[in-house]
TIGULUM-380494 format. One record per residue (C-alpha): z, x, y; residue number from 1. Coordinates in steps of 0.25 Angstrom, whole numbers, padded with zeros to 4 digits. Example, Ala and Ser with C-alpha at 12.3 -4.5 7.8 and 13.67 -1.06 7.14 Angstrom:
<sites>
+-------+-------+-------+-----+
!     Z !     X !     Y !   n !
+-------+-------+-------+-----+
!  0031 !  0049 ! -0018 !   1 !
!  0029 !  0055 ! -0004 !   2 !
+-------+-------+-------+-----+
</sites>
This chain:
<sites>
+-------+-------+-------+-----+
!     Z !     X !     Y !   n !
+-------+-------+-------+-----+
!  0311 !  0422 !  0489 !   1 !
!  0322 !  0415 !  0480 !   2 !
!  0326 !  0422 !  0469 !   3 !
!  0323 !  0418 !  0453 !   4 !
!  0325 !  0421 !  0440 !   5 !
!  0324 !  0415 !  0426 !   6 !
!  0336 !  0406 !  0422 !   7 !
!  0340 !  0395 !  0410 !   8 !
!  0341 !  0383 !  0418 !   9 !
!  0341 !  0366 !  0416 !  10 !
!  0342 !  0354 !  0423 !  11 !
!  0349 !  0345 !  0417 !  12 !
!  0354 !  0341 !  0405 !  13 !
!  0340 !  0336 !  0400 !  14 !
!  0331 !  0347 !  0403 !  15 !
!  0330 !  0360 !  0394 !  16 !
!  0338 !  0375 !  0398 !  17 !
!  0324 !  0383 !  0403 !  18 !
!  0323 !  0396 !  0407 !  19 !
!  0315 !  0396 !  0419 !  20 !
!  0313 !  0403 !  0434 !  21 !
!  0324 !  0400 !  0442 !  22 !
!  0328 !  0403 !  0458 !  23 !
!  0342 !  0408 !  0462 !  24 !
!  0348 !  0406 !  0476 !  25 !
!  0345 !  0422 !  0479 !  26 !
!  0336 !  0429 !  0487 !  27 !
!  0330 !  0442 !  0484 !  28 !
!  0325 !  0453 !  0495 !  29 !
!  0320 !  0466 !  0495 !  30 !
!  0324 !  0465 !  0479 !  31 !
!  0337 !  0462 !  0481 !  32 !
!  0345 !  0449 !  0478 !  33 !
!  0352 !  0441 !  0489 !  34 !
!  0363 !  0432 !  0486 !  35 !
!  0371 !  0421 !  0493 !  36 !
!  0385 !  0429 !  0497 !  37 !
!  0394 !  0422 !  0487 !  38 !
!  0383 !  0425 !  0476 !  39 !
!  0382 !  0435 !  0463 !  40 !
!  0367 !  0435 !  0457 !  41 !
!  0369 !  0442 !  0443 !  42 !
!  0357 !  0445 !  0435 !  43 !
!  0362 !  0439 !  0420 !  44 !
!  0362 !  0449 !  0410 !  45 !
!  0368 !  0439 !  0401 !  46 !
!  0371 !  0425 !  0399 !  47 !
!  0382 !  0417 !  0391 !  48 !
!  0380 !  0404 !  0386 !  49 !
!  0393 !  0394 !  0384 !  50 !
!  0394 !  0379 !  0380 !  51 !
!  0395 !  0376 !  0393 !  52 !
!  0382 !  0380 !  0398 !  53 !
!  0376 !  0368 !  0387 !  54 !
!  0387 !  0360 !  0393 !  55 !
!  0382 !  0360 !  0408 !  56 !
!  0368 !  0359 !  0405 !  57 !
!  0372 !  0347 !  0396 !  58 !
!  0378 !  0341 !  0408 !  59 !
!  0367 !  0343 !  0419 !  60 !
!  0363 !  0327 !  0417 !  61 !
!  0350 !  0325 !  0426 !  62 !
!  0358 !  0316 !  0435 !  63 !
!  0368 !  0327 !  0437 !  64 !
!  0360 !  0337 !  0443 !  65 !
!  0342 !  0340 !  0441 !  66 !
!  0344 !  0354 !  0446 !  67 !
!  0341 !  0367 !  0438 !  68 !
!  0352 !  0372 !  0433 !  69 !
!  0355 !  0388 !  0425 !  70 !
!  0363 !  0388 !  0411 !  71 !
!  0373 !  0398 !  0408 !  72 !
!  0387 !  0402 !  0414 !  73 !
!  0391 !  0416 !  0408 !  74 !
!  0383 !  0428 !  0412 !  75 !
!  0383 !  0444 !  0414 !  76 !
!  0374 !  0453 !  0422 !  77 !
!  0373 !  0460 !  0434 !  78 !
!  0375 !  0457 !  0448 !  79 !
!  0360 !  0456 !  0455 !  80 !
!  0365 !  0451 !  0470 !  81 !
!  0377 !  0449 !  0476 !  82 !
!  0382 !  0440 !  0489 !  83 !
!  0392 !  0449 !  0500 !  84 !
!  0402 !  0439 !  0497 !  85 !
!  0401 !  0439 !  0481 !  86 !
!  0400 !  0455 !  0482 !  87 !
!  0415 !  0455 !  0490 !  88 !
!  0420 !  0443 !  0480 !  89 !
!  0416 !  0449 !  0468 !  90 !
!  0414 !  0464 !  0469 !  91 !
!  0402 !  0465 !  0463 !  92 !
!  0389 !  0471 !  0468 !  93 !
!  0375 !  0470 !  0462 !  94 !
!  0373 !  0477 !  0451 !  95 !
!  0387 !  0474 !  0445 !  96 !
!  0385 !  0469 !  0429 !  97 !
!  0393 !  0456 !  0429 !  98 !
!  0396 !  0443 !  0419 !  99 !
!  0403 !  0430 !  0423 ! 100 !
!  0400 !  0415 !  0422 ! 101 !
!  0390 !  0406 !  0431 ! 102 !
!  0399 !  0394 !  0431 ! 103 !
!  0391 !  0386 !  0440 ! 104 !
!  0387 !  0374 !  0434 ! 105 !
!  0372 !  0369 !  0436 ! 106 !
!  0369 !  0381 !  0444 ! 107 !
!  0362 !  0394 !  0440 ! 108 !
!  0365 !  0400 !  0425 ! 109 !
!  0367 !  0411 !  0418 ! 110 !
!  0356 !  0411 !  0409 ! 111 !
!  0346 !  0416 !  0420 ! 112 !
!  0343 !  0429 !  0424 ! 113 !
!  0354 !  0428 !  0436 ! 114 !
!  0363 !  0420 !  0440 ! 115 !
!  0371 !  0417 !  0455 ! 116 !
!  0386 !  0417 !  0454 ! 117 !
!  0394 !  0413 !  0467 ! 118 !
!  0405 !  0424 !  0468 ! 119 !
!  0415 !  0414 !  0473 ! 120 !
!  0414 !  0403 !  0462 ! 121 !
!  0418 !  0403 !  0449 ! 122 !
!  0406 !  0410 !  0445 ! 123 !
!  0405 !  0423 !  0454 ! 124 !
!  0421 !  0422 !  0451 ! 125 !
!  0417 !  0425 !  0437 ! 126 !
!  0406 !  0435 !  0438 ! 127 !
!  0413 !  0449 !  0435 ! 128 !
!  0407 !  0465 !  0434 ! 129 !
!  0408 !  0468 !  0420 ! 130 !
!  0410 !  0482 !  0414 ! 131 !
!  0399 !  0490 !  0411 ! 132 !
!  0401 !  0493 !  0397 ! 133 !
!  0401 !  0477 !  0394 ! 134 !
!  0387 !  0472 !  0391 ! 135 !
!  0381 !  0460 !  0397 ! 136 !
!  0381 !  0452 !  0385 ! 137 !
!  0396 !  0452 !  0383 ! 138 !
!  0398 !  0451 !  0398 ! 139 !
!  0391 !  0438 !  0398 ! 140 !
!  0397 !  0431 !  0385 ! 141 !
!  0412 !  0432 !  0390 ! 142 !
!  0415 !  0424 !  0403 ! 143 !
!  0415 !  0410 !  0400 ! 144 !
!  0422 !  0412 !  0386 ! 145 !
!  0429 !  0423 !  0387 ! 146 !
!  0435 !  0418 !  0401 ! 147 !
!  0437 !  0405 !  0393 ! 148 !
!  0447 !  0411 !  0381 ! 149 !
!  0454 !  0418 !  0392 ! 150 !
!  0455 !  0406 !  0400 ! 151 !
!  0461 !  0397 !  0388 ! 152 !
!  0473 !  0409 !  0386 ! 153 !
!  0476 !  0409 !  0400 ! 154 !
!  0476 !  0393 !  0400 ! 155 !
!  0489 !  0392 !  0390 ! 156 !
!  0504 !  0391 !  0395 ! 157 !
!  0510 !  0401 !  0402 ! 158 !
!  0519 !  0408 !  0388 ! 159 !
!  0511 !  0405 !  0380 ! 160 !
!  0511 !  0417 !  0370 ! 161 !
!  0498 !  0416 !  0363 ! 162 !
!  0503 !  0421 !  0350 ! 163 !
!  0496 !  0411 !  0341 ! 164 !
!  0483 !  0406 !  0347 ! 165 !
!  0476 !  0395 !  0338 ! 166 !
!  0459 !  0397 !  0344 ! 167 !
!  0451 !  0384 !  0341 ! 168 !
!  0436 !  0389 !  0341 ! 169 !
!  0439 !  0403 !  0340 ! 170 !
!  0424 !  0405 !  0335 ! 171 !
!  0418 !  0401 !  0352 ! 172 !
!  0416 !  0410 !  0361 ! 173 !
!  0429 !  0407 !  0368 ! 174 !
!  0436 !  0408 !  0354 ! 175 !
!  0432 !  0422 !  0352 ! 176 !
!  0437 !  0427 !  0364 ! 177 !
!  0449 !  0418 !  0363 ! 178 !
!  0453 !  0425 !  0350 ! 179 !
!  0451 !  0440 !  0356 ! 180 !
!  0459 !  0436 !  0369 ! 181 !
!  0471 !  0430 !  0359 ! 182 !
!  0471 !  0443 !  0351 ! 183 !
!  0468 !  0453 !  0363 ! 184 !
!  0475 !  0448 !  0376 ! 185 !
!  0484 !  0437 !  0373 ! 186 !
!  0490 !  0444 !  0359 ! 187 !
!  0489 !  0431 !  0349 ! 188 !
!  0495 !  0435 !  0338 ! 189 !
!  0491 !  0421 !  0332 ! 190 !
!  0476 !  0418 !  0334 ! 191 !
!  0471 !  0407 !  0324 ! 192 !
!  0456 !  0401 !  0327 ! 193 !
!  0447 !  0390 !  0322 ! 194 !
!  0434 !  0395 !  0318 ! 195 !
!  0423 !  0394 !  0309 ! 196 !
!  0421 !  0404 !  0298 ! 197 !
!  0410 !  0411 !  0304 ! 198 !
!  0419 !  0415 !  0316 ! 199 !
!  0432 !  0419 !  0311 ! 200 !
!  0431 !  0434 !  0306 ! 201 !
!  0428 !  0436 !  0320 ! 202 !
!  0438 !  0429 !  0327 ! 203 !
!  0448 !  0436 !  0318 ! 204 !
!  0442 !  0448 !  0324 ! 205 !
!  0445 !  0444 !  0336 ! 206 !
!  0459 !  0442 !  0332 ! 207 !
!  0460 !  0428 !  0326 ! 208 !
!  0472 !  0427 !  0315 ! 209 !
!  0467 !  0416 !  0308 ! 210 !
!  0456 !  0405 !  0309 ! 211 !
!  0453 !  0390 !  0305 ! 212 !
!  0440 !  0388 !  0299 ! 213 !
!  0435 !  0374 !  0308 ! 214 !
!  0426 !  0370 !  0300 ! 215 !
!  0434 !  0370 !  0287 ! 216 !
!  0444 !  0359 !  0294 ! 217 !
!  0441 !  0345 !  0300 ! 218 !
!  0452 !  0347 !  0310 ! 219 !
!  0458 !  0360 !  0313 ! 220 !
!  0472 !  0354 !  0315 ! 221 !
!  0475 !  0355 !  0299 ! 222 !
!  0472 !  0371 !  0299 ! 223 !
!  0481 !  0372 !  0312 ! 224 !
!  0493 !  0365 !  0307 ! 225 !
!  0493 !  0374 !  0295 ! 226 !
!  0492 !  0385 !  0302 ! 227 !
!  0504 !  0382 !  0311 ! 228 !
!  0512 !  0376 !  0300 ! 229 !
!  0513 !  0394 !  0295 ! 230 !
!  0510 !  0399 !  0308 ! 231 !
!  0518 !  0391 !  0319 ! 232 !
!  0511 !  0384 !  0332 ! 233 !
!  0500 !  0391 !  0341 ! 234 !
!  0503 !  0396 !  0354 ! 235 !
!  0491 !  0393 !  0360 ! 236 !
!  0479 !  0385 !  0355 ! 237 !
!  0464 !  0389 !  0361 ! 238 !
!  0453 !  0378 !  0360 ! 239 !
!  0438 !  0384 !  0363 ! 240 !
!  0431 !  0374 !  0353 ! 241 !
!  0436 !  0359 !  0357 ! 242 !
!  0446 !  0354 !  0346 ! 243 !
!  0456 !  0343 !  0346 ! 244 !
!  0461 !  0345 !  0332 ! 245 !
!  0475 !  0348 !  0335 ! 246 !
!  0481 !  0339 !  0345 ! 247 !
!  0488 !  0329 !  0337 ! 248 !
!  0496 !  0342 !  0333 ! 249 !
!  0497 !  0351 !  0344 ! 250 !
!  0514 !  0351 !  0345 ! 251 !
!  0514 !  0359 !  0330 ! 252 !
!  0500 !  0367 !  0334 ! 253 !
!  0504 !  0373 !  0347 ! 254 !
!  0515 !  0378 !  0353 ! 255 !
!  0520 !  0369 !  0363 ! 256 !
!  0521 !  0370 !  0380 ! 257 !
!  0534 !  0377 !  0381 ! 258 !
!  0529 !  0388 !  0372 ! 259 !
!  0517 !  0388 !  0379 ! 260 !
!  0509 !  0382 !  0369 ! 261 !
!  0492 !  0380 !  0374 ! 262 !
!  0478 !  0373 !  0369 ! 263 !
!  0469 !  0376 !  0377 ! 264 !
!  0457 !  0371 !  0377 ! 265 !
!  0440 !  0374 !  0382 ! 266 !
!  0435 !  0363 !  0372 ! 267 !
!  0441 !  0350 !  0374 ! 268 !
!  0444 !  0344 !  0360 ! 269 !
!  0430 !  0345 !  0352 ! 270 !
!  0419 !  0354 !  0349 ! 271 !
!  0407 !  0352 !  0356 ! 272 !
!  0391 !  0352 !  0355 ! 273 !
!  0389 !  0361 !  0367 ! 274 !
!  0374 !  0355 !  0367 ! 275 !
!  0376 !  0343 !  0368 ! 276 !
!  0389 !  0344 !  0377 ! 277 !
!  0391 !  0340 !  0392 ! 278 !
!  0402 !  0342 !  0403 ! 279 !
!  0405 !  0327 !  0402 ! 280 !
!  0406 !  0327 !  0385 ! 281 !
!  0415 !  0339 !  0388 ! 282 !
!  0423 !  0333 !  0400 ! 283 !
!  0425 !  0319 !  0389 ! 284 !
!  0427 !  0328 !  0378 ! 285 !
!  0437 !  0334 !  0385 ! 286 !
!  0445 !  0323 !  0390 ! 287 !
!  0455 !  0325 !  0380 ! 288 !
!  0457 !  0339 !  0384 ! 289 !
!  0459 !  0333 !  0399 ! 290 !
!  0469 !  0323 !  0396 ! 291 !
!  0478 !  0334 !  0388 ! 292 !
!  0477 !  0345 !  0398 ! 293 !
!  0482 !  0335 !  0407 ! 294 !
!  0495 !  0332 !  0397 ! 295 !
!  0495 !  0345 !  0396 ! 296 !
!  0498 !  0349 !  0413 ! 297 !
!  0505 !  0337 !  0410 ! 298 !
!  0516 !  0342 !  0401 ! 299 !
!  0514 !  0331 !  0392 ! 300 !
!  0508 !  0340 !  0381 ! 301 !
!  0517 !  0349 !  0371 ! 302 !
!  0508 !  0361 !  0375 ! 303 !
!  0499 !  0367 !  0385 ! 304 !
!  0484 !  0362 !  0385 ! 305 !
!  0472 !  0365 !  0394 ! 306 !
!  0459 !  0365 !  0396 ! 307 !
!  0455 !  0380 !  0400 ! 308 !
!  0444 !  0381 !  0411 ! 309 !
!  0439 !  0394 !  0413 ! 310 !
!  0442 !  0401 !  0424 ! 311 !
!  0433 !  0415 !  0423 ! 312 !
!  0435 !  0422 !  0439 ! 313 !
!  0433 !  0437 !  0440 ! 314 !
!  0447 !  0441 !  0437 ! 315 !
!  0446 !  0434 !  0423 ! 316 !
!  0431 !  0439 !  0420 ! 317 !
!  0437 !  0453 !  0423 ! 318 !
!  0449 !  0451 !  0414 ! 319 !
!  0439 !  0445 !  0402 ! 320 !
!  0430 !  0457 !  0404 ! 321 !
!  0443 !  0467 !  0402 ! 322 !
!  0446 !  0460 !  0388 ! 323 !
!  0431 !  0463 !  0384 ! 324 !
!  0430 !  0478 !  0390 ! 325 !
!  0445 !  0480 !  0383 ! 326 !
!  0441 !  0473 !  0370 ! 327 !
!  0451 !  0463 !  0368 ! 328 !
!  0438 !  0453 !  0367 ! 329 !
!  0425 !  0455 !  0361 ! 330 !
!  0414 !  0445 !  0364 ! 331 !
!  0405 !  0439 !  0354 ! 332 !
!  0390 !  0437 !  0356 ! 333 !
!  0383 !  0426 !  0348 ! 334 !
!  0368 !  0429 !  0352 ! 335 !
!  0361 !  0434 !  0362 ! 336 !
!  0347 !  0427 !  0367 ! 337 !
!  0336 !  0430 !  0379 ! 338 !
!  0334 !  0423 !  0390 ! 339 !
!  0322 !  0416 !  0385 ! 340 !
!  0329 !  0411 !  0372 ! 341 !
!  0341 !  0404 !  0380 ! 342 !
!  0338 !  0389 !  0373 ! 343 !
!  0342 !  0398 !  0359 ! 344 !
!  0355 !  0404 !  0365 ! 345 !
!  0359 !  0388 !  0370 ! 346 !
!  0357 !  0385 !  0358 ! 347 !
!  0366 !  0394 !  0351 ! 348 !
!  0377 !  0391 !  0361 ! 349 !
!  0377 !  0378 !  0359 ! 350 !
!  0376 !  0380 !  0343 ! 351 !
!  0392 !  0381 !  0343 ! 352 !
!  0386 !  0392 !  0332 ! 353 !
!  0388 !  0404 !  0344 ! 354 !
!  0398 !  0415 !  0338 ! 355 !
!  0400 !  0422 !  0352 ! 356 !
!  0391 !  0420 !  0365 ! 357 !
!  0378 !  0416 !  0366 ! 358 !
!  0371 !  0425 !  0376 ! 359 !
!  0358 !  0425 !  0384 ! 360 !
!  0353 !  0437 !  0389 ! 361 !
!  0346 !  0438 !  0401 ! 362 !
!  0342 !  0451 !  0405 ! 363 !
!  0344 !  0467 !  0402 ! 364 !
+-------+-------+-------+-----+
</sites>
């Protein structure tokens, strides 16, 4: 008999997020799962919301696609069933506690009480045994953004020495681990941050130097002209929050290519309404961001720039989940919701008012 289980699904863009009965791809006999050989079946503990869960679901235009479709990417949990392919890819055996990222798009979710991962895609690539002194809810709120902050450091120019890092959005998700990594594994001495109020004695507990109140300034170019005009330029300049500011000045702001100057970027060049945004609006938005990337391979610009596309396989996961056991980065939880009040933890994603993750918890 096919398999089913409650899960946080849509349609398209149109149609409401409902929790409702869904049926996986998996068999069960004798009370045991049967899975396909490449798959994982991991009963979610936990689940992690991100923009770009809003983002998809934004995009599913009715002309696209009328099938049901789960919502949610990040995950932890434990591993229910396992394929004899996925077992010898990965390692794992049922019963292991695990998190990772569903990075199938318009396929199963995360905010369902499993979910099926392929062990030789991107998302079994992903799917790591954690320790077992980490809980489930930090397991599941570091994948995307903390593979993310990871991902932009590793995306600057080789020699680059990341002594002074200038963080724009420090107060996200990714911004907060950014700032740890800086201090704790990549030895800024410099870290400088935008933020709002509310946000920066924390991040200066993470190891920010200093910080510019955003919301005091109409553009953040006069506050970072000042700064370098005493301190000198930045070695490396992480965008998380979308921001174009500082363009027109980027030869006296960063350092340039020979030094191994960087901006990298996740955002594009503005801030976005995450509940109103689609893959097409960022992919426009961002068009800016294309064209300079491509000067940037180029060689025509001053300094490095790049678009940083996260890359989360097993060996990263391992590394991010070594950094949390060790302490070099502590992770944040906004809020924490039930199943059944999902629509409440959407809505507090997409408020841009989340200090941390927004989680969903799914089971015990």
């Amino acid at each position: 008999m096919p398999f089913e289980c409650k899960a946080v699904t849509y349609t398209t863009n149109a149609s409401p997020l409902t929790l409702k009965t869904v049926s996986l791809p998996v068999e069960q006999k004798d009370g045991q799962f049967v899975v396909g050989e490449n798959d994982i079946l991991v009963k979610v503990h936990y689940a992690a919301l991100n923009p770009v869960d809003s983002i998809l679901k934004n995009s599913a235009y009715g002309w696209l696609s009328k099938s049901e479709k789960g919502f949610g990417k990040d995950f932890s949990g434990d591993v229910a069933a396992i394929g004899a392919k996925a077992a010898a890819q990965t390692s794992l055996s049922v019963g292991d506690r695990v998190a990772g990222l569903n990075q199938k798009i318009f396929k199963n979710g995360t905010l369902s009480e499993y979910t099926l991962v392929n062990a030789f895609d991107m998302s079994g690539k992903a799917t790591t045994k954690i320790p077992d002194e980490m809980p489930y809810d930090k397991a599941a709120a570091f994948p995307l953004v903390l593979g993310t902050a990871h991902q932009m450091f590793e995306s600057a120019l080789k020699g680059n020495s990341y002594k002074k890092v200038l963080i724009l959005g420090g107060g996200t998700s990714v911004g907060r681990f950014a700032v740890q990594l800086a201090k704790n594994v990549y030895g800024s001495e410099e870290i400088v941050v935008t933020c709002s109020e509310r946000s920066a004695e924390t991040l200066k507990g993470f190891g920010a130097t200093s910080y510019i109140d955003y919301s005091k300034h109409k553009s953040l170019l006069e506050p970072v002209l000042e700064h370098v005009k005493t301190a000198g330029p930045f070695d490396l300049i992480l965008d998380t929050c979308g921001n174009s500011d500082l363009f027109g000045h980027m030869t006296s702001i960063l350092r340039n290519r020979s030094e191994g100057g960087s901006y990298i970027s996740v955002s594009g060049d503005s801030k976005y309404d995450y509940s109103k945004m689609t893959v097409s609006a960022y992919i426009l938005n961002g068009l800016h961001l294309v064209v300079r990337s491509l000067r940037s391979a180029l060689g025509y610009l001053p300094y490095h720039y790049k678009l940083a596309m996260l890359d989360l396989d097993h060996d990263r996961t391992e590394l991010l989940i070594r950094y949390i056991m060790d302490g070099k980065v502590s992770i944040c939880i906004d809020s924490e919701y039930p199943l059944e009040d999902f629509q409440e933890a959407v809505d507090r994603q997409v408020s841009n008012k989340a200090q941390g993750k927004v989680l969903v918890k799914i089971s015990d």
